[in-house]
C-alpha positions in Angstrom: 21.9 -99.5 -123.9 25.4 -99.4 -124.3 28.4 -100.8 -122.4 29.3 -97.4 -121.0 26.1 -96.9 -119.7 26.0 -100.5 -118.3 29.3 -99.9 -116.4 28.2 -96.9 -114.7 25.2 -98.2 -113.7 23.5 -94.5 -113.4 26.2 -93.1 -111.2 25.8 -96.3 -108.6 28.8 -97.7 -110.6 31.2 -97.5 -107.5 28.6 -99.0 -104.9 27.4 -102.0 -106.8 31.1 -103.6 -108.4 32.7 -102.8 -105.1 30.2 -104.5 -103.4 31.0 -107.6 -106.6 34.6 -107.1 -105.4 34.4 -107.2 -101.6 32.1 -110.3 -102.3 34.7 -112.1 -104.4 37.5 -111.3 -101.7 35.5 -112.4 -98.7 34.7 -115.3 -101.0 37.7 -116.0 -101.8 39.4 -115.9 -98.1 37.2 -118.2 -97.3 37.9 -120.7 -99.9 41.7 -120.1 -98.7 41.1 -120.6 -95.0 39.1 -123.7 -95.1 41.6 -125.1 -97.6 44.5 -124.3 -95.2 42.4 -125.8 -92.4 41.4 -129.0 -93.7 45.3 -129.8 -95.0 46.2 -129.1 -91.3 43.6 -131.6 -90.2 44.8 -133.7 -92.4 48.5 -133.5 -91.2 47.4 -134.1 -88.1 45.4 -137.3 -88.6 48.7 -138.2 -90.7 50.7 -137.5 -87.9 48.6 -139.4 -85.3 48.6 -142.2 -87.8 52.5 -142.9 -88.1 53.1 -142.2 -84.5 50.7 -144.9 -83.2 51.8 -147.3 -86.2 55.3 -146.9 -84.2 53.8 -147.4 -80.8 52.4 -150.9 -81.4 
C-alpha cells in the first residue's frame, strides 16, 4: 500500500476527509463558542462583583 492509494481511499477519498474536515470545523466552532460564552459569564460575575462592592 502506498500513500496515493491511502489518500484516495478507493475513490471514497472525497466522502471520508470531508467528513474529517466538517468534523474538525463543527469541532472547532464549538470550542470557539463555549470559550466566548464562558469569558462573558465571566464579565458578568465581574461586573456584578464591582458594582455591589460599590453599593455597600
Amino acid at each position: 500500500m502506498n500513500w496515493g492509494d491511502f489518500f484516495a481511499m478507493n475513490g471514497y477519498a472525497l466522502y471520508v476527509w470531508g467528513s474529517y474536515g466538517m468534523a474538525l470545523l463543527a469541532l472547532s466552532i464549538e470550542i470557539t463558542v463555549v470559550r466566548r460564552k464562558g469569558m462573558a459569564v465571566l464579565r458578568r460575575l465581574r461586573l456584578a462583583r464591582n458594582t455591589e462592592d460599590t453599593v455597600l
